[in-house]
C-alpha positions as a printed NumPy array, in Angstrom:
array([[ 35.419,  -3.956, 100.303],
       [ 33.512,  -0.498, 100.473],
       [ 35.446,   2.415,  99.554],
       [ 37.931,   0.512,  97.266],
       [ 41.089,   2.309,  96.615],
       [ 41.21 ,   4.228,  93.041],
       [ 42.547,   2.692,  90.284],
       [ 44.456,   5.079,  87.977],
       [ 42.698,   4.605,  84.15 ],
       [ 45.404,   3.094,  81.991],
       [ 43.303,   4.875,  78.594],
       [ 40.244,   5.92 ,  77.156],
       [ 38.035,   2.643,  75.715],
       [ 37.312,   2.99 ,  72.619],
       [ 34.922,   5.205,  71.017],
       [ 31.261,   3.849,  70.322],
       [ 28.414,   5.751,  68.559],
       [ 25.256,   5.495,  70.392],
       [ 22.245,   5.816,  68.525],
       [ 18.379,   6.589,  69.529],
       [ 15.654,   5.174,  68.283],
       [ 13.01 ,   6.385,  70.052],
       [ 12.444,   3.221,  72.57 ],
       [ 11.919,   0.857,  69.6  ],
       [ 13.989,  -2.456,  70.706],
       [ 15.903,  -4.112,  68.012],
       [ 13.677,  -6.426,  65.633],
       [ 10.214,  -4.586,  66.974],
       [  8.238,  -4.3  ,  64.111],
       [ 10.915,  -6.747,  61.83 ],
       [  9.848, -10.089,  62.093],
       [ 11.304, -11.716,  58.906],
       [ 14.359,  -9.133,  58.839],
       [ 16.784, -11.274,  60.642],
       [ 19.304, -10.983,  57.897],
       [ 19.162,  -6.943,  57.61 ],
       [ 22.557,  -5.889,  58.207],
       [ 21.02 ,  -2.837,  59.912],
       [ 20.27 ,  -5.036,  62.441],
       [ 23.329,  -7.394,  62.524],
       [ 25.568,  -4.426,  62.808],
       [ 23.524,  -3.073,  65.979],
       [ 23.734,  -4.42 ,  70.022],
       [ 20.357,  -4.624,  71.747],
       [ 20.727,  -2.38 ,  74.905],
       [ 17.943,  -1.396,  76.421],
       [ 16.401,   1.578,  74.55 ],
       [ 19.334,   2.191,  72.612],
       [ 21.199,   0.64 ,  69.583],
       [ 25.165,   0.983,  70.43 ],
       [ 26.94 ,   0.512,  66.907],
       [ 30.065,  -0.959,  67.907],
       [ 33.814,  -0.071,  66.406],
       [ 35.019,  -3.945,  66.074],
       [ 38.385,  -3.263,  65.324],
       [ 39.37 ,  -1.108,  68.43 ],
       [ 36.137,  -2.965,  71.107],
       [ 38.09 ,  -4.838,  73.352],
       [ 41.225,  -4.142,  72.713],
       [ 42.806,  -1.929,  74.705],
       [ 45.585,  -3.058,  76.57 ],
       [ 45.167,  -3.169,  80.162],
       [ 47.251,  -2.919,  83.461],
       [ 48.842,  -5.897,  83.658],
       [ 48.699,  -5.61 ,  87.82 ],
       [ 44.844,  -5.321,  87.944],
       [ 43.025,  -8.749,  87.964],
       [ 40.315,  -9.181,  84.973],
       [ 36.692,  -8.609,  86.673],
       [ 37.321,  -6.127,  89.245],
       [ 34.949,  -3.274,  89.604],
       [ 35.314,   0.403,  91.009],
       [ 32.285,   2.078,  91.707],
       [ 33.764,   5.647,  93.312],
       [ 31.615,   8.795,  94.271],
       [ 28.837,   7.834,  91.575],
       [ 25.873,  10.567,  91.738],
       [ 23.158,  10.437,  89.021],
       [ 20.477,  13.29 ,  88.322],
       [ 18.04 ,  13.321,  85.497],
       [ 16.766,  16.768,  85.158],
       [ 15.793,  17.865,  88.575],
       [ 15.322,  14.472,  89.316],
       [ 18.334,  12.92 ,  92.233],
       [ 18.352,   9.264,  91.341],
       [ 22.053,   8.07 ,  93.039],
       [ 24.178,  10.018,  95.746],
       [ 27.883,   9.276,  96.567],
       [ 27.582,   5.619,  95.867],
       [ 31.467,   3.968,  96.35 ],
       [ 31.521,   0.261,  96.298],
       [ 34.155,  -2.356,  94.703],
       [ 33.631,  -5.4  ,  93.23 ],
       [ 36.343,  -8.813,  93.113],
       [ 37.02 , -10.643,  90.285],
       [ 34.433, -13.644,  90.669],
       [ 32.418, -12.346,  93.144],
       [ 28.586, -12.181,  93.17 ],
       [ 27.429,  -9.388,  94.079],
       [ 23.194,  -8.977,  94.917],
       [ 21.947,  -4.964,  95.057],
       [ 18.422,  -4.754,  96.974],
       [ 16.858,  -1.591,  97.511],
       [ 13.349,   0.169,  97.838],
       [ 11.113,   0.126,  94.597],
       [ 12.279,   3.072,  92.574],
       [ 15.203,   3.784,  93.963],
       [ 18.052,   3.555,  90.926],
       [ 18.838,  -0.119,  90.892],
       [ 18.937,  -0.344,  87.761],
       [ 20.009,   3.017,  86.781],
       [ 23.259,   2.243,  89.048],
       [ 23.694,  -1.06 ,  86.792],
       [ 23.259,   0.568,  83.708],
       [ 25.906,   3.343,  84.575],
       [ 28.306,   0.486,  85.721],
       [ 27.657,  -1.005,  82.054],
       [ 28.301,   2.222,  80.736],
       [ 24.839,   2.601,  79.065],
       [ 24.535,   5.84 ,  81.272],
       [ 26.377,   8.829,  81.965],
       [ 26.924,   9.474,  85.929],
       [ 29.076,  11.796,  87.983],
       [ 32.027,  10.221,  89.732],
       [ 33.951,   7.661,  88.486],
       [ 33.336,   3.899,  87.761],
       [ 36.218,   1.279,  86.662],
       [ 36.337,  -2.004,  84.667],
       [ 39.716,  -3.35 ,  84.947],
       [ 41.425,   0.295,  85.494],
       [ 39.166,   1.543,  82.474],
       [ 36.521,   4.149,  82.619],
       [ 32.883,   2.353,  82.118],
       [ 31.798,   4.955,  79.311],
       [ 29.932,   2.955,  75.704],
       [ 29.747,  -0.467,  74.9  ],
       [ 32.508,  -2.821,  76.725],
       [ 33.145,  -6.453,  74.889],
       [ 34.186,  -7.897,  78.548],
       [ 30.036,  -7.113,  79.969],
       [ 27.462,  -9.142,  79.37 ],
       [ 23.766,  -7.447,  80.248],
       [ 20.823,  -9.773,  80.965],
       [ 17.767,  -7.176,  80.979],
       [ 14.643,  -7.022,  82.984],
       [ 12.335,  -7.175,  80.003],
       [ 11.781,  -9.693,  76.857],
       [ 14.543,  -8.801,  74.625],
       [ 14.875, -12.35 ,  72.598],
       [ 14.796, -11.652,  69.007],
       [ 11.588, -13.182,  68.091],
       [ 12.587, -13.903,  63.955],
       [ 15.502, -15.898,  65.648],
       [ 15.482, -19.611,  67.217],
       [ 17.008, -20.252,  70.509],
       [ 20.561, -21.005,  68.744],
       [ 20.011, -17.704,  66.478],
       [ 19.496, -15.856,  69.571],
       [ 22.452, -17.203,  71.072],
       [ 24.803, -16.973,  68.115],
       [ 23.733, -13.393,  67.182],
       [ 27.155, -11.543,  69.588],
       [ 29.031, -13.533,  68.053],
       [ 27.638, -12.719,  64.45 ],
       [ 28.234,  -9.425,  65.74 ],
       [ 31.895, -10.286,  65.843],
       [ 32.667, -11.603,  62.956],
       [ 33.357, -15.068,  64.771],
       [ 33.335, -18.304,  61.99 ],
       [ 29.96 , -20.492,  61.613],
       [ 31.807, -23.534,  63.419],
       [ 33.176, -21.075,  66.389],
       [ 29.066, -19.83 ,  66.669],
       [ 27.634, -23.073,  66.472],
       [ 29.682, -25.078,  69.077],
       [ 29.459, -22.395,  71.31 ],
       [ 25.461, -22.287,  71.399],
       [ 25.846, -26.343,  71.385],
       [ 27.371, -25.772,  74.753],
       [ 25.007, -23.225,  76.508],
       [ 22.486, -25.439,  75.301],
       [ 23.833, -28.256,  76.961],
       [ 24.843, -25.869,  80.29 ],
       [ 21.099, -24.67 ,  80.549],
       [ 19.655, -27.631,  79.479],
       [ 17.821, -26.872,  76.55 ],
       [ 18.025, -30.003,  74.283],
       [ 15.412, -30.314,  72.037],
       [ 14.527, -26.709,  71.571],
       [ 17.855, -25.463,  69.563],
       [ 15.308, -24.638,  66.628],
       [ 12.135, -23.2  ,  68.564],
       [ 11.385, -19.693,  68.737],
       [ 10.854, -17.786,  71.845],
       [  6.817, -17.704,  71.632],
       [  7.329, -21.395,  71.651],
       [  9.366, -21.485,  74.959],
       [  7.828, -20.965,  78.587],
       [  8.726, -18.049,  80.327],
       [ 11.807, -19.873,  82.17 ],
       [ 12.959, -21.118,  79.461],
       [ 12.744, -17.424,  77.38 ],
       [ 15.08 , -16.466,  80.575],
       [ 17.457, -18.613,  80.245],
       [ 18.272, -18.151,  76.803],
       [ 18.623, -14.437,  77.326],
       [ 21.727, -15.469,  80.19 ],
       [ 23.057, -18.355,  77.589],
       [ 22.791, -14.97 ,  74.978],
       [ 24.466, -12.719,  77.436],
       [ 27.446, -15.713,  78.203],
       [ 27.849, -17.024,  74.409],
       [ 30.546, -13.958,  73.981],
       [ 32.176, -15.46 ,  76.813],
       [ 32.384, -11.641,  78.922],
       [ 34.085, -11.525,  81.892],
       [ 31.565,  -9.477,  83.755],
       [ 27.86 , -10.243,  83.764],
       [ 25.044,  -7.566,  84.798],
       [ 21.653,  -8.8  ,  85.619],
       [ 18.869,  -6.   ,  86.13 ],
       [ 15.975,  -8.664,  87.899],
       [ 15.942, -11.571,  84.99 ],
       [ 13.76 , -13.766,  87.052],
       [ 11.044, -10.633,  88.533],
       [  8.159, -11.756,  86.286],
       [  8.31 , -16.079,  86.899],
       [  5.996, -17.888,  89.505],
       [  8.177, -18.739,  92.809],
       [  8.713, -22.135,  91.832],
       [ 10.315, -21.217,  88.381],
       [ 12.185, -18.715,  89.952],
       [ 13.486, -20.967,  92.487],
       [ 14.898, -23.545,  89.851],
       [ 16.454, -20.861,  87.717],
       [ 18.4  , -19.378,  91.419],
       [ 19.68 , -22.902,  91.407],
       [ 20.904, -23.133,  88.161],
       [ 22.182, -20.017,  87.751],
       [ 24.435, -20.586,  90.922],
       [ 25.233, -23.74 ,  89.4  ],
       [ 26.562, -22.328,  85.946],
       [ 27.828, -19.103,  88.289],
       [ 30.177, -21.941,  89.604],
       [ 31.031, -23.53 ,  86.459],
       [ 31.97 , -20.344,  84.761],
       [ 32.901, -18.23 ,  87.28 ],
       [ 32.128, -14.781,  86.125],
       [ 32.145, -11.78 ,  88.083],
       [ 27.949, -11.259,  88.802],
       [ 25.83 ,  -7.231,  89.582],
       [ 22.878,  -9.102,  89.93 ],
       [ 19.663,  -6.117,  90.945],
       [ 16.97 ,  -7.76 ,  92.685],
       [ 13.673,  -6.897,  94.719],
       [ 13.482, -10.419,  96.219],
       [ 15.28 , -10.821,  99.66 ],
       [ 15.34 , -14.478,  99.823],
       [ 17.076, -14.294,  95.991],
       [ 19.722, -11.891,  96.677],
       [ 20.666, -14.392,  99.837],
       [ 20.364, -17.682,  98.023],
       [ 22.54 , -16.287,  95.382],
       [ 25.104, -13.454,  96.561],
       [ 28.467, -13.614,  98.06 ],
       [ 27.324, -10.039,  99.128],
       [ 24.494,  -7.536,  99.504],
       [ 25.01 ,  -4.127,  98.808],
       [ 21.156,  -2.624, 100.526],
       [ 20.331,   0.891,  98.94 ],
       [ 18.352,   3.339, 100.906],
       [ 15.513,   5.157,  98.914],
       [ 16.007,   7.824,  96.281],
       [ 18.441,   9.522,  96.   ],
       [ 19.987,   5.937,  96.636],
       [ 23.365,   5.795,  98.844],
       [ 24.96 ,   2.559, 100.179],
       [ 22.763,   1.605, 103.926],
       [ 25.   ,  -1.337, 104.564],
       [ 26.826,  -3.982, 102.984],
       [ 26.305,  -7.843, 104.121],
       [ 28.762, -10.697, 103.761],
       [ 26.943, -13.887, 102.886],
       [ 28.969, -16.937, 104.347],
       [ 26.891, -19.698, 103.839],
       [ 27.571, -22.727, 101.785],
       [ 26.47 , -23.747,  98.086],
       [ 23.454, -25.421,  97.627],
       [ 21.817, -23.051, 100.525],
       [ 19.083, -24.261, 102.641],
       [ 16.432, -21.127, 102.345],
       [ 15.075, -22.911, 105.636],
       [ 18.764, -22.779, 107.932],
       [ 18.808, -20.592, 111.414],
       [ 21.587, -18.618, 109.035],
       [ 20.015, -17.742, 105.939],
       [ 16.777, -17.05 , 107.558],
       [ 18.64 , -14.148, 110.255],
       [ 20.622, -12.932, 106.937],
       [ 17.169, -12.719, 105.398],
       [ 15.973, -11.267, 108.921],
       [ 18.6  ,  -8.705, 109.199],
       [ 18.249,  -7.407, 104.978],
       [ 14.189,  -7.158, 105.287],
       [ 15.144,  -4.77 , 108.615],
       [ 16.78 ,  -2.562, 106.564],
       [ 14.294,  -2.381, 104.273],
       [ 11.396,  -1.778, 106.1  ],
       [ 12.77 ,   0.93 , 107.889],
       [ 13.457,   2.705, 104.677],
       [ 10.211,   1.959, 103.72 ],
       [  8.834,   3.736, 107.142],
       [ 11.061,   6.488, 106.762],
       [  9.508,   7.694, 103.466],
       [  5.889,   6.86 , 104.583],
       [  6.277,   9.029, 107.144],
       [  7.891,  11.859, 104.729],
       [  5.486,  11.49 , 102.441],
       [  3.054,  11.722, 106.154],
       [  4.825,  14.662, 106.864],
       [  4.384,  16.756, 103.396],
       [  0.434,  15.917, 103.271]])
């Protein structure tokens, strides 16, 4: 599936206006402002605000022959400054697939997910569905490393707010947070707020938040990195649960080995900065996986290899320049 042939763009998405403001997340600083249009006209992304043109989002017309979900990653470099953070990285995705990304600490995991989003500019090219990956795009969902719940909103507010966002009717909203409530079985909180949720729960209302627009891609940059083991754990399970209810296509980043197997069809293994592609694993194993079986622990085997000898290759550069 490496080296994917080149799909020819159909036409330019439409146009978004990104806005800084200065690394301050959406709400920071606002509790009480929930109902400030500034705020219900603006997308949380990260460290930027992307104002969103609803009329043309999500609705150009796309190549009828190309299945919805499919991912091109071709010849994607990335620099900042002098800085080399990705080199020559080519890579497809399927429609449905899940797809795990390991990689050395530092080495543009999550840079490479945030180009594919299109929250990032990047040399090469990069396809959703045909389409450059350049602004905003209605059919990707983001799940971020770090807090980003709205904390003036309850857990149905937080779910409900893309769809505020476009324009969808008050039943539409609510029945659609009634059922990720029910999917990541949240009864009984609907009307807490996030500092009244555990830190599990506070993760999987950012996913139900990230699937209530119903997008056809999802991108998830390490949601579980900061939960105990056990926590973790359950959430890998039910997020391969829902993964085969829903059937999105899945970038999920990870540092965790035994994650990426548990979860991923395949594992794309980065080398360290600049990052290129070391090798690509199949994972063939069943659903529910046994973390314990002779063939999840070689896949695990084989993964942590890789990774430790990209770890003793820079030690001993960094050896070698003292």
């Amino acid at each position: 599936m490496s080296g994917g042939g080149r799909v020819d763009r159909i036409e330019e998405p439409p146009r978004v206006r990104v806005h800084d403001h200065g690394g301050q997340r959406l709400g920071e600083g606002r509790r009480g402002h929930g109902r400030d249009d500034r705020y219900r006209r603006h997308w949380l992304c990260d460290e930027f605000c992307v104002e969103v043109d609803r009329e043309k989002a999500g609705e150009v017309e796309m190549n009828p022959e190309i299945k919805e979900g499919m991912i091109t990653v071709q010849d994607v470099s990335k620099s900042i400054g002098d800085l080399r953070i990705l080199e020559d990285i080519t890579f497809s995705v399927d429609r449905r697939e899940f797809l795990c990304i390991v990689g050395p600490s530092g080495c543009g995991k999550t840079t490479l997910l945030k180009c594919i989003a299109g929250l990032r500019d990047y040399e090469g090219e990069i396809l959703i569905d045909g389409l450059k990956s350049a602004g905003i795009n209605r059919k990707i969902g983001f799940v971020f490393q770090e807090f980003s719940l709205f904390p003036f909103r309850t857990v149905k507010g937080n779910m409900e707010f893309g769809l505020e966002i476009l324009k969808k009717p008050k039943k539409e909203r609510e029945e659609t947070a009634e059922r990720l409530v029910d999917l990541f079985r949240l009864q009984g909180f609907e009307n807490a707020y996030p500092h009244e949720l555990s830190g599990g729960m506070q993760r999987k209302v950012a996913i139900a938040r990230a699937l209530a627009t119903n997008p056809v891609i999802l991108l998830m940059d390490e949601p579980f990195m900061s939960l105990d083991a056990q926590t973790g754990n359950m959430l890998q399970k039910e997020l391969s649960q829902i993964w085969q209810k829903t059937m999105k296509t899945v970038i999920f980043v990870t540092h965790s080995v035994d994650e990426a197997v548990f979860l991923a069809d395949r594992i794309i293994v980065l080398t360290k900065r600049p990052a290129r592609i070391k090798k690509e694993i199949a994972v063939n194993l069943k659903r529910e996986r046994d973390r314990n079986s002779p063939e999840f622990v070689m896949i695990r085997k084989e993964i942590l290899k890789e990774l430790e000898a990209e770890h003793a290759q820079r030690t001993h550069e960094e050896y070698q320049d003292l």
